[in-house]
Every structure is written in structure tokens, then in C-alpha cells.
C-alpha positions in Angstrom: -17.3 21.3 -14.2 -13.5 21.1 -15.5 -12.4 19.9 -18.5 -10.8 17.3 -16.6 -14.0 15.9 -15.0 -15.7 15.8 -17.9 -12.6 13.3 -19.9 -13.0 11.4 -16.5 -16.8 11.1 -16.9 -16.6 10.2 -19.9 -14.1 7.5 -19.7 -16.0 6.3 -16.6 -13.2 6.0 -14.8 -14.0 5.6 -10.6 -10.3 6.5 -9.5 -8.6 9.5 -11.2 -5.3 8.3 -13.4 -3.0 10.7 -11.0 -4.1 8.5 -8.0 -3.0 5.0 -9.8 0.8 6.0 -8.9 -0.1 6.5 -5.3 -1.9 3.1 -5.1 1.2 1.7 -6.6 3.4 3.0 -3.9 1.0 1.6 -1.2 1.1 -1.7 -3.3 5.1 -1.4 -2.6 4.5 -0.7 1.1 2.5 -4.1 2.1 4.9 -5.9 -0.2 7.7 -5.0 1.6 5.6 -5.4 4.9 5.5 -9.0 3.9 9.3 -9.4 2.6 9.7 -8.4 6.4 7.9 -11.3 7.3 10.0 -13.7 5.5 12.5 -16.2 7.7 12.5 -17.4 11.2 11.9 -21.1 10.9 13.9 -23.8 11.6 15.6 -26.3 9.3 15.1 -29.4 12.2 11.4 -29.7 13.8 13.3 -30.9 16.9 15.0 -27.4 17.4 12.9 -24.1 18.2 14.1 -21.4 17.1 13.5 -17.9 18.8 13.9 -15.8 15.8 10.9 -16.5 14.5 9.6 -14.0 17.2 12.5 -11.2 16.8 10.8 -7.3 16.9 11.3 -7.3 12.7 8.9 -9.9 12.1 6.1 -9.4 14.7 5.6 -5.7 15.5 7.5 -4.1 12.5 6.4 -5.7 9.8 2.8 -5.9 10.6 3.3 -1.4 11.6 4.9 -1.5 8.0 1.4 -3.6 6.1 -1.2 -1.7 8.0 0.8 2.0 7.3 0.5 0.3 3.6 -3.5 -0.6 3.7 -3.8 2.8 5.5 -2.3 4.6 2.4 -3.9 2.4 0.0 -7.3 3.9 1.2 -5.6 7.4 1.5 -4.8 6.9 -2.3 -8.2 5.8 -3.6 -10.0 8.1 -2.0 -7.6 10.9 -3.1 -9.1 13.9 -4.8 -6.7 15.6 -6.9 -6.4 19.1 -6.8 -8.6 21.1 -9.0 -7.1 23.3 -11.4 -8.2 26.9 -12.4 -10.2 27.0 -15.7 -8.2 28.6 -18.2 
């Protein structure tokens, strides 16, 4: 067992500390998934308003949170690369 196994054993960490940066860019992904989302409505109830169903907000954005989930679970389940013992 490495050296670094053992400092993560013993912390009793469950994720390694390299992964926490790639869950942070996933975190980044579904966030702007959502700021996708954003706008479309309409100011008067009387008055429909077609954006609300433009390509952004329906098929992009939801592409762009799953892609973001997908690499969330990529990221936690990350091994990182084991270095040779010195």
C-alpha cells in the first residue's frame, strides 16, 4: 500500500482530495445547465410567449445538466493514478 493510501486511510477520507476539484467543475457544469434555463416567461398572463420553448432552454440546457451529473459520478468515482514507490 502507498504512502498515499495510507494518509487517506487514515484521515478516513471516502473521496481522494485530487478528485474534489473535478467534482467542483461538474458542480460548475449543472449550474450553468440551469443559468441556461433561466428566461422565457412572459410579463402579461394574457400573452404566450414562444420563447419559453426556444432549443436553449429545452434540449440544450437539460444535454448541458445531465453531461454535468454524468461527470459528477465520473469524478467521485475517480481513482487517481497510483504513483511509483520511491
Amino acid at each position: 500500500m502507498s504512502k498515499k493510501e495510507k494518509d487517506n486511510k487514515e484521515a478516513g477520507f471516502a473521496i481522494p482530495a485530487e478528485n474534489y476539484k473535478f467534482i467542483a467543475i461538474g458542480f460548475a457544469i449543472v449550474v450553468l445547465g440551469f443559468i441556461l434555463m433561466i428566461g422565457g416567461g412572459s410579463d402579461d398572463p394574457n400573452v404566450f410567449n414562444e420563447d419559453m420553448f426556444s432549443f436553449r432552454r429545452i434540449t440544450l440546457a437539460t444535454i448541458v445538466v445531465l453531461a454535468g451529473l454524468l461527470f459528477e459520478v465520473w469524478a467521485i468515482m475517480r481513482k487517481p493514478k497510483q504513483e511509483d514507490a520511491e
